[in-house]
VONUKOL-340024 format. One record per residue: x, y, z of N, C-alpha, C in turn; residue number from 1. Coordinates in steps of 0.2 Angstrom, whole numbers. Each point is the difference from the previous one (the first is absolute). Layout:
<nodes>
[[X Y Z] [X Y Z] [X Y Z] NUM]
...
</nodes>
This chain:
<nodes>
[[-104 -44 55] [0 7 2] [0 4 -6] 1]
[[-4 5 1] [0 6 -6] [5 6 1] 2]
[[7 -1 -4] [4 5 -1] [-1 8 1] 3]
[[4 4 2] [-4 5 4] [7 4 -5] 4]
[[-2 4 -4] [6 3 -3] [2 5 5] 5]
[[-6 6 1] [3 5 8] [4 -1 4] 6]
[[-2 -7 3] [2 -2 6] [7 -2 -1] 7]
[[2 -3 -4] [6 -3 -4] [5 7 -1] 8]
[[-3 5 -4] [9 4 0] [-2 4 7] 9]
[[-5 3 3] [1 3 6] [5 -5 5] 10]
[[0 -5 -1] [2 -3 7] [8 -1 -3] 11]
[[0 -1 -8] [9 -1 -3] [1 9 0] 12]
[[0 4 2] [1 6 -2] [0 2 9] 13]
[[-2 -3 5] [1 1 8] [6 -5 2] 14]
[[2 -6 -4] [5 -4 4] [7 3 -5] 15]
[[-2 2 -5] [7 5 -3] [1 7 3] 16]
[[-6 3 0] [2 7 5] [4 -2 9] 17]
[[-3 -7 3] [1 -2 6] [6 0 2] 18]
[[5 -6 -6] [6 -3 -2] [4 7 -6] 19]
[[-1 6 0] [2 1 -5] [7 -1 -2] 20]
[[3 0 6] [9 2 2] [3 -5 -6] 21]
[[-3 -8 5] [1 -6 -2] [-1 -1 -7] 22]
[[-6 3 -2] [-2 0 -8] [4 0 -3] 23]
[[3 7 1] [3 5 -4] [6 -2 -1] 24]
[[5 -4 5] [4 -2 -1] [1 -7 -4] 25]
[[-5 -5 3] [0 -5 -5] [-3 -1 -8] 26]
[[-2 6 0] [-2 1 -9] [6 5 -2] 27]
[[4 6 4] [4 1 -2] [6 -4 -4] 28]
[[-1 -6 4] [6 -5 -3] [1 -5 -5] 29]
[[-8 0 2] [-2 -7 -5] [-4 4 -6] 30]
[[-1 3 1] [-5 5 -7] [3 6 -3] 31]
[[2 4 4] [3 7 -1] [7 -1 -1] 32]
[[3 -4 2] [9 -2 -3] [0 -2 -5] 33]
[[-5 -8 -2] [4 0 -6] [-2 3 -6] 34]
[[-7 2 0] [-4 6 -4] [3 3 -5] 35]
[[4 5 8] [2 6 -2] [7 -3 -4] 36]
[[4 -5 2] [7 -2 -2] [-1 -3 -8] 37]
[[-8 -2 0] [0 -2 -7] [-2 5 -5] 38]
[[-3 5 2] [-2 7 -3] [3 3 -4] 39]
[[8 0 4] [6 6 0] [3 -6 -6] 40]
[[3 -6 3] [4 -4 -6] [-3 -3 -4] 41]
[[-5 -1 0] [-3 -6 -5] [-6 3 -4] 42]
[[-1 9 -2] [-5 1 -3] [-1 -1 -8] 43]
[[-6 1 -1] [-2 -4 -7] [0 5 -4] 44]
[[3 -4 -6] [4 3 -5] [-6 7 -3] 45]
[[5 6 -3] [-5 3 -3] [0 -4 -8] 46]
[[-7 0 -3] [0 -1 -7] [-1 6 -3] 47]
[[4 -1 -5] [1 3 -7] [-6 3 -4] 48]
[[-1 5 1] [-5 2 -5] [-3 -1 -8] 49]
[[-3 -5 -4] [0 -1 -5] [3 -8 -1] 50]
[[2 -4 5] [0 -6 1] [-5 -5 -2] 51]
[[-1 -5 -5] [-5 -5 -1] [-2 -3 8] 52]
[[-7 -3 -3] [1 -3 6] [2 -6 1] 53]
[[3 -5 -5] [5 -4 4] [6 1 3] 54]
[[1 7 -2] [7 2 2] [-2 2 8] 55]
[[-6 0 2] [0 3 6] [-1 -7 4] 56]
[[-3 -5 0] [-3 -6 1] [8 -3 3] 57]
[[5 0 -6] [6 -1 1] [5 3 6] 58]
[[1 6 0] [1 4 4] [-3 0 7] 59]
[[-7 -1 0] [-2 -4 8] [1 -4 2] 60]
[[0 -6 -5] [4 -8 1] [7 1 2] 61]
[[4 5 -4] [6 -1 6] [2 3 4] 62]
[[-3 6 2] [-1 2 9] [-3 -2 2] 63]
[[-6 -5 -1] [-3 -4 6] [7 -6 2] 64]
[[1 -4 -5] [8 -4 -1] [5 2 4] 65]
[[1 5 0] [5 4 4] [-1 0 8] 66]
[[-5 1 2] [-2 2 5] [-4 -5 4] 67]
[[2 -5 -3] [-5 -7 4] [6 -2 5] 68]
[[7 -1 0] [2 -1 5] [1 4 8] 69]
[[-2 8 -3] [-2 3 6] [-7 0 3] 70]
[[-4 -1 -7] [-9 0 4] [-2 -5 3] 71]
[[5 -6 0] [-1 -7 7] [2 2 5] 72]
[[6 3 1] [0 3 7] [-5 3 5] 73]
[[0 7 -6] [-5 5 4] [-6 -3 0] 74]
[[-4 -4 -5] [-6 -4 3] [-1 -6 8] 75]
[[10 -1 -1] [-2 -5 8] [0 5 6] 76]
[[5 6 -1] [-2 6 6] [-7 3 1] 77]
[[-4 -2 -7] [-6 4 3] [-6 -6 1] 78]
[[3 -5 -4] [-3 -5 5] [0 -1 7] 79]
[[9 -2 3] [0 1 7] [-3 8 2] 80]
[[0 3 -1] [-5 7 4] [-5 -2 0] 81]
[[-3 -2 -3] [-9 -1 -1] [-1 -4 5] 82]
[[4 -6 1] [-2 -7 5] [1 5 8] 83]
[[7 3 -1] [3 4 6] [-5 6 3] 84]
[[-4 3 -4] [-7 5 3] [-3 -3 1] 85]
[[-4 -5 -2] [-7 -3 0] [3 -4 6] 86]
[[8 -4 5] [-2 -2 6] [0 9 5] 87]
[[4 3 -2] [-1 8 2] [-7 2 2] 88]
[[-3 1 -5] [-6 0 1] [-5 -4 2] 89]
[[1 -7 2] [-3 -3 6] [-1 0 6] 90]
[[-5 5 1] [-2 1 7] [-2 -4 4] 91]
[[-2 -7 0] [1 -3 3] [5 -3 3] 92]
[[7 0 -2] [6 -2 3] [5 3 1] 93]
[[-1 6 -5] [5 5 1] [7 -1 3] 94]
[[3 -3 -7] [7 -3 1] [5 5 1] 95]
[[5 3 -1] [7 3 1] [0 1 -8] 96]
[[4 5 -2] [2 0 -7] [6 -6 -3] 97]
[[5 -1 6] [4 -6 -2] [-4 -5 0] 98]
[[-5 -4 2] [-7 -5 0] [-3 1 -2] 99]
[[-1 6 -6] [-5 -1 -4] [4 1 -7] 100]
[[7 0 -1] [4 0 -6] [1 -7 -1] 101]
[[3 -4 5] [1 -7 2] [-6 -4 -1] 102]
[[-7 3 1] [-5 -5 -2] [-1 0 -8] 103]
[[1 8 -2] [0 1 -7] [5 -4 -3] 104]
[[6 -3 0] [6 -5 -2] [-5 -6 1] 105]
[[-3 -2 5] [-2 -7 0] [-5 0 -4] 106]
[[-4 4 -3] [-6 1 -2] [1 1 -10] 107]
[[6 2 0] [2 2 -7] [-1 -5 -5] 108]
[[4 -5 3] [0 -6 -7] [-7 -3 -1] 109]
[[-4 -2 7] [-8 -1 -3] [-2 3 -4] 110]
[[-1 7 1] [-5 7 -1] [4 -1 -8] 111]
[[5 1 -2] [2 -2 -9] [1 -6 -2] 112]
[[-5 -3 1] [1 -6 -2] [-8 1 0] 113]
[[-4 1 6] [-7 4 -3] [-3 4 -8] 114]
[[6 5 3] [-1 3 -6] [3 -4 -6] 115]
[[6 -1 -3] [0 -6 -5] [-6 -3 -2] 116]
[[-2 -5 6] [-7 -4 -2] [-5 4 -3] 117]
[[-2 7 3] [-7 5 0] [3 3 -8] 118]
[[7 2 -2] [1 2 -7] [-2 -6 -6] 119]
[[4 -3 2] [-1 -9 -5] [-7 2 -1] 120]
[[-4 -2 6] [-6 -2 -3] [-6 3 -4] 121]
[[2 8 2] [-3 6 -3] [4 2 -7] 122]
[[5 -1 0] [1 0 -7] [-3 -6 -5] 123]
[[1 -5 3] [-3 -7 -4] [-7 1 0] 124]
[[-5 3 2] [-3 0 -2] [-2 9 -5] 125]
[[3 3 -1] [-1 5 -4] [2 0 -5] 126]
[[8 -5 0] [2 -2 -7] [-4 -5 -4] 127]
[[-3 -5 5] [-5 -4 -2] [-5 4 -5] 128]
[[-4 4 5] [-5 2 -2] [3 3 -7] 129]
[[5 5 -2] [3 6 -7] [0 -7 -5] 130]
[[3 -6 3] [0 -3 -7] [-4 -3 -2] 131]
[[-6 -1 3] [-6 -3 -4] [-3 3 -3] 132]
[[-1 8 2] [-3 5 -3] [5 4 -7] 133]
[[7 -3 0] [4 0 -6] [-2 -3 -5] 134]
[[-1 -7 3] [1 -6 -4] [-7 1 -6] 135]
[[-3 5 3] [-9 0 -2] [0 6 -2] 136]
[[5 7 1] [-3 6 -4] [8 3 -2] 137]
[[4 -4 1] [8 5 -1] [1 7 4] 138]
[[4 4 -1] [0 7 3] [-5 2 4] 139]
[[-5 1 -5] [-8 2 5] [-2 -4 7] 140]
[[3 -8 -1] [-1 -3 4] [3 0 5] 141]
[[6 0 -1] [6 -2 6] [-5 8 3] 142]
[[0 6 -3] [0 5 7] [-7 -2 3] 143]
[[-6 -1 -3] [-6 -5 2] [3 -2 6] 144]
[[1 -6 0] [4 -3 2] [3 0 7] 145]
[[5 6 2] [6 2 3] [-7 3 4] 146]
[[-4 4 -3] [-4 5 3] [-6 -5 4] 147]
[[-2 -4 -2] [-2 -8 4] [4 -3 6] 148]
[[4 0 -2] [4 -5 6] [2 5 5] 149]
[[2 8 -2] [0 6 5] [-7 -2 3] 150]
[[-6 1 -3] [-6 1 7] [2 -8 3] 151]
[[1 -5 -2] [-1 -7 5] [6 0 3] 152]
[[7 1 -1] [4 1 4] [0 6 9] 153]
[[-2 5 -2] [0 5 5] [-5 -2 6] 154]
[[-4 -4 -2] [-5 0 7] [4 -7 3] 155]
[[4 -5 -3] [4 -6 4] [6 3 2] 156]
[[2 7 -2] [7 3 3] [-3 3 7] 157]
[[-6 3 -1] [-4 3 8] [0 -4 3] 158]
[[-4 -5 -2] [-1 -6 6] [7 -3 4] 159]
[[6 1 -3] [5 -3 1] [4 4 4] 160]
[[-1 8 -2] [4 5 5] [4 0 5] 161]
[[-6 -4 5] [2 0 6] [7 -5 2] 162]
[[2 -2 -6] [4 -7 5] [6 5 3] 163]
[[1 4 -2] [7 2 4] [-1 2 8] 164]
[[-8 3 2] [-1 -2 5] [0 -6 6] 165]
[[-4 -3 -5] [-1 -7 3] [9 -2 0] 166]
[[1 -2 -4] [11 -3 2] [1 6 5] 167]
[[-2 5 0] [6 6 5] [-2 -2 6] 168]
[[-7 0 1] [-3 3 6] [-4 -6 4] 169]
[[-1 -4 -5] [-5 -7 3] [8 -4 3] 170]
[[7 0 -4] [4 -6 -2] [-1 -6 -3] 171]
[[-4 -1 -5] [-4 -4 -3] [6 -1 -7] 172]
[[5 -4 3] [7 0 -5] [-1 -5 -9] 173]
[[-7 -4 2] [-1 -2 -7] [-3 4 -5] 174]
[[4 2 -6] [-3 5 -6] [-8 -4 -2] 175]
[[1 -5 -1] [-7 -3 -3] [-8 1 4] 176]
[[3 -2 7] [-4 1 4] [-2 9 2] 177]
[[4 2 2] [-1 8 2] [-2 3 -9] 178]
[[1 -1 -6] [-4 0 -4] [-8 -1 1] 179]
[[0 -7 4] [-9 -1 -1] [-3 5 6] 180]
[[4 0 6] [-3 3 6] [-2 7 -4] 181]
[[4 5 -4] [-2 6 -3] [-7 0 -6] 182]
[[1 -7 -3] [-6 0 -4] [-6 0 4] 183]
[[0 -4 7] [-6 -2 3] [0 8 3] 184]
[[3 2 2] [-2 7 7] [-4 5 -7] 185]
[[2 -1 -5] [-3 6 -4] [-6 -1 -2] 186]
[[-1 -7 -1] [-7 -4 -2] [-4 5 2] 187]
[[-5 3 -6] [-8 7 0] [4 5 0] 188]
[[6 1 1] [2 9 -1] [7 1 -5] 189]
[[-1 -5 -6] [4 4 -4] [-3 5 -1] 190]
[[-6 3 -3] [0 4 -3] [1 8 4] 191]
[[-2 -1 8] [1 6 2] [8 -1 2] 192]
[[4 -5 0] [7 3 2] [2 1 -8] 193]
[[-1 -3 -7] [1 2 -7] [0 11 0] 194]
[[-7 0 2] [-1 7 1] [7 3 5] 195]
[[0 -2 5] [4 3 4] [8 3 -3] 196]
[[1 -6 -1] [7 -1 -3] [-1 5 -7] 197]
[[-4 0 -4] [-1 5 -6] [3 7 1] 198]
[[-6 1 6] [1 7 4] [4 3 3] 199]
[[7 -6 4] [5 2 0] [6 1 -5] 200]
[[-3 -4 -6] [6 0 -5] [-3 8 -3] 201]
[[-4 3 -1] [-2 4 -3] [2 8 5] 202]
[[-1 0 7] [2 3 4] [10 1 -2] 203]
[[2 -9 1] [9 1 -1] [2 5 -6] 204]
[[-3 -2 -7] [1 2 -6] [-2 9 2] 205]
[[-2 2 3] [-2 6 1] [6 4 4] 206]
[[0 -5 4] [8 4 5] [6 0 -5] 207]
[[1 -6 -4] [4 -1 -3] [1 6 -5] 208]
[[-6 0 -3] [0 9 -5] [3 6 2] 209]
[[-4 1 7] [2 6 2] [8 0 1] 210]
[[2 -6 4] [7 2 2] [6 0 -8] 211]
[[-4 -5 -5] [5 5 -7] [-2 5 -2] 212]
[[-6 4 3] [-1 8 -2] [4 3 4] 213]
[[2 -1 7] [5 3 6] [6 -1 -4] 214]
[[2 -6 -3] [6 0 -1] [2 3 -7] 215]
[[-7 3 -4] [3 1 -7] [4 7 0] 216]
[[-3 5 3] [4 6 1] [10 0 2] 217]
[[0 -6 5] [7 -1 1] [3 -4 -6] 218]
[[-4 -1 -4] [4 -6 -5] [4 4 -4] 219]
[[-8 5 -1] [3 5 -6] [6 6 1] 220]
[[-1 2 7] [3 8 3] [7 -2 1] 221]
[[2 -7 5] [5 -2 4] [6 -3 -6] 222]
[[5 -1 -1] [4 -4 -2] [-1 -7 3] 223]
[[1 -5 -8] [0 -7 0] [1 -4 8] 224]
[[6 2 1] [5 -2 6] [-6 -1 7] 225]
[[-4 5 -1] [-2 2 7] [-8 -2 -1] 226]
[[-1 2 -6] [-6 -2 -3] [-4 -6 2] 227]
[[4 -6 -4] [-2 -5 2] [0 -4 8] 228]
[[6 -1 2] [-1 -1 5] [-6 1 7] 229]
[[-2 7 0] [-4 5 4] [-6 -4 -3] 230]
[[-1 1 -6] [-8 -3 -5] [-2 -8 3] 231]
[[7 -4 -3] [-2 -5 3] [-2 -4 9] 232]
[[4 5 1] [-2 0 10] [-6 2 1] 233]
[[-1 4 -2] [-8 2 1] [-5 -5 -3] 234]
[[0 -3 -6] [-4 -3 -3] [0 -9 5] 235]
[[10 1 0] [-2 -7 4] [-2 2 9] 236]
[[1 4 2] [-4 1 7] [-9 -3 -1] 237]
[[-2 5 -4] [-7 -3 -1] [-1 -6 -1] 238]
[[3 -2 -5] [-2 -9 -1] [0 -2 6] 239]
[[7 1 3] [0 -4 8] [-5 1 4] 240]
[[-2 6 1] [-5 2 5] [-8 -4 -3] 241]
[[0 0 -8] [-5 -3 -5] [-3 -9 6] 242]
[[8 -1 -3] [0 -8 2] [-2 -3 6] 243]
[[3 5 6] [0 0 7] [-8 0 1] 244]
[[-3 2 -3] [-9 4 2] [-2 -9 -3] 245]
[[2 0 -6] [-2 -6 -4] [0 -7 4] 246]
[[6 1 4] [0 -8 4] [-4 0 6] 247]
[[0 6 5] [-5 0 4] [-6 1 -2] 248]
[[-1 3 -7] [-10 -4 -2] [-1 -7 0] 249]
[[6 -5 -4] [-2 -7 2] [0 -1 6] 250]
[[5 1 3] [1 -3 6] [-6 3 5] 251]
[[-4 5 0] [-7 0 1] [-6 -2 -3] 252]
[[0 -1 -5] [-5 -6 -4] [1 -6 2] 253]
[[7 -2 1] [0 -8 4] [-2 0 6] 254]
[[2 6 3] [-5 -1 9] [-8 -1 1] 255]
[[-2 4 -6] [-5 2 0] [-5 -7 0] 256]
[[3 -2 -7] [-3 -7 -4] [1 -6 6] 257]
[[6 2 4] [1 -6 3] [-3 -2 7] 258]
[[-2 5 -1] [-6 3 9] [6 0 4] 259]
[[7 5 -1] [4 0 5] [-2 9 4] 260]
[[-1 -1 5] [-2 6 4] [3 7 0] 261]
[[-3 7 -2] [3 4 1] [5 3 4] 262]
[[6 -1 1] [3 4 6] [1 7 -1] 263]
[[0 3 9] [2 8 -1] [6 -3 -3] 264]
[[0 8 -7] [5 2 -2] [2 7 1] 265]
[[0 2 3] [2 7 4] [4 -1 4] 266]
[[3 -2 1] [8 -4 4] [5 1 -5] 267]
[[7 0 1] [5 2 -5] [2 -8 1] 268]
[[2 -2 -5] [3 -7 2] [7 2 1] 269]
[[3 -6 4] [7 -2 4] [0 -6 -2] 270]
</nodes>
């Protein structure tokens, strides 16, 4: 089946408007909470003006360090969100919000153990790739190199998108296998679903602009106190509603590719 990019956000962009209530709530929680909670408490350090650059290198080594016991968490909340919309937005079965939170719990450990496998192997091979091209030109190499294993890793990360689909929506609880079910459904449309996903990251980065243009006037006008918080809400609302659009595009590429049938989405879900 030839992937249909129109068809794909029109129809993720009617079952978000259809469900918006549900949406909105389930991204508020899983996306929009811990966002916003990491925004306020755990922002990233200002650097020093006139600082080496190892001194800055250092400096992100230890707020990334710092904040790696909190960035596990929020990754499982937005994990579980992701599994909990994508049964949401199954118009085919149109579970309850507590039966589609509950499938998202059943679906969790698969779906990261997926990903695991899908990181391992895409890194292993790019790092693969940086060091041969080290090993043969030093410095000039490895970025050769990095820049090589980017174009060969990005079209195996496309092909593999879909698993969070396939575990949410299929129930297809083996990571390996619900890995191959994604590589086959995409089989002849990397490149148009690559385009896709380009278009919206290009699109997000543009929301994302605007709303620290919205928010730079408050940064500078408002006092600290008040400042930040308002900044960061804003910024994390967007991502939420970013994320929210982002899973129902997979999760209508997976219908699509899967030859699962349109349903009216002009219905509010219950």
């Amino acid at each position: 089946m030839t992937f249909d990019s129109n068809r794909a956000w029109n129809e993720a962009s009617r079952a978000v408007s259809a469900n918006k209530e549900v949406v909105l709530a389930i991204a508020g929680v899983f996306f929009l909470l811990p966002q916003l909670i990491f925004s306020i408490f755990f922002p990233a350090p200002e650097m020093a003006s006139g600082g080496t650059e190892q001194q800055v290198l250092d400096a992100a080594s230890a707020y990334y360090a710092s904040i790696l016991p909190v960035m596990i968490p929020v990754a499982l909340c937005q994990a579980l969100g992701t599994l909990a919309l994508l049964g949401v937005l199954d118009t085919d079965r149109r579970p309850t919000v507590g039966e589609a939170i509950g499938n998202g719990l059943k679906a969790l450990l698969p779906y990261l153990l997926a990903q695991l496998v899908m990181g391992f192997a895409l890194m292993s091979i790019g790092l693969a790739v940086a060091t041969v091209f080290a090993a043969a030109g030093g410095k000039v190499g490895v970025i050769v190199g990095l820049a090589i294993g980017f174009v060969l890793v990005v079209p195996i990360g496309v092909r593999l998108s879909l698993v969070a689909p396939v575990i949410a929506v299929d129930k297809l609880r083996n990571p390996i296998a619900a890995l191959i079910v994604s590589w086959r459904l995409t089989k002849g449309n990397t490149a148009r679903i690559f385009g896709f996903y380009a278009l919206l990251f290009v699109a997000m980065m543009v929301l994302m602009l605007v709303s620290g243009i919205v928010t730079l006037p408050i940064g500078l006008l408002a006092p600290k106190d008040i400042a930040v918080p308002v900044g960061a809400g804003i910024q994390s609302l967007v991502a939420a509603l970013m994320a929210a659009y982002f899973v129902a595009v997979i999760g209508q590429i997976h219908r699509q590719l899967s030859g699962g049938s349109p349903e009216v989405l002009t219905s509010p879900f219950e």
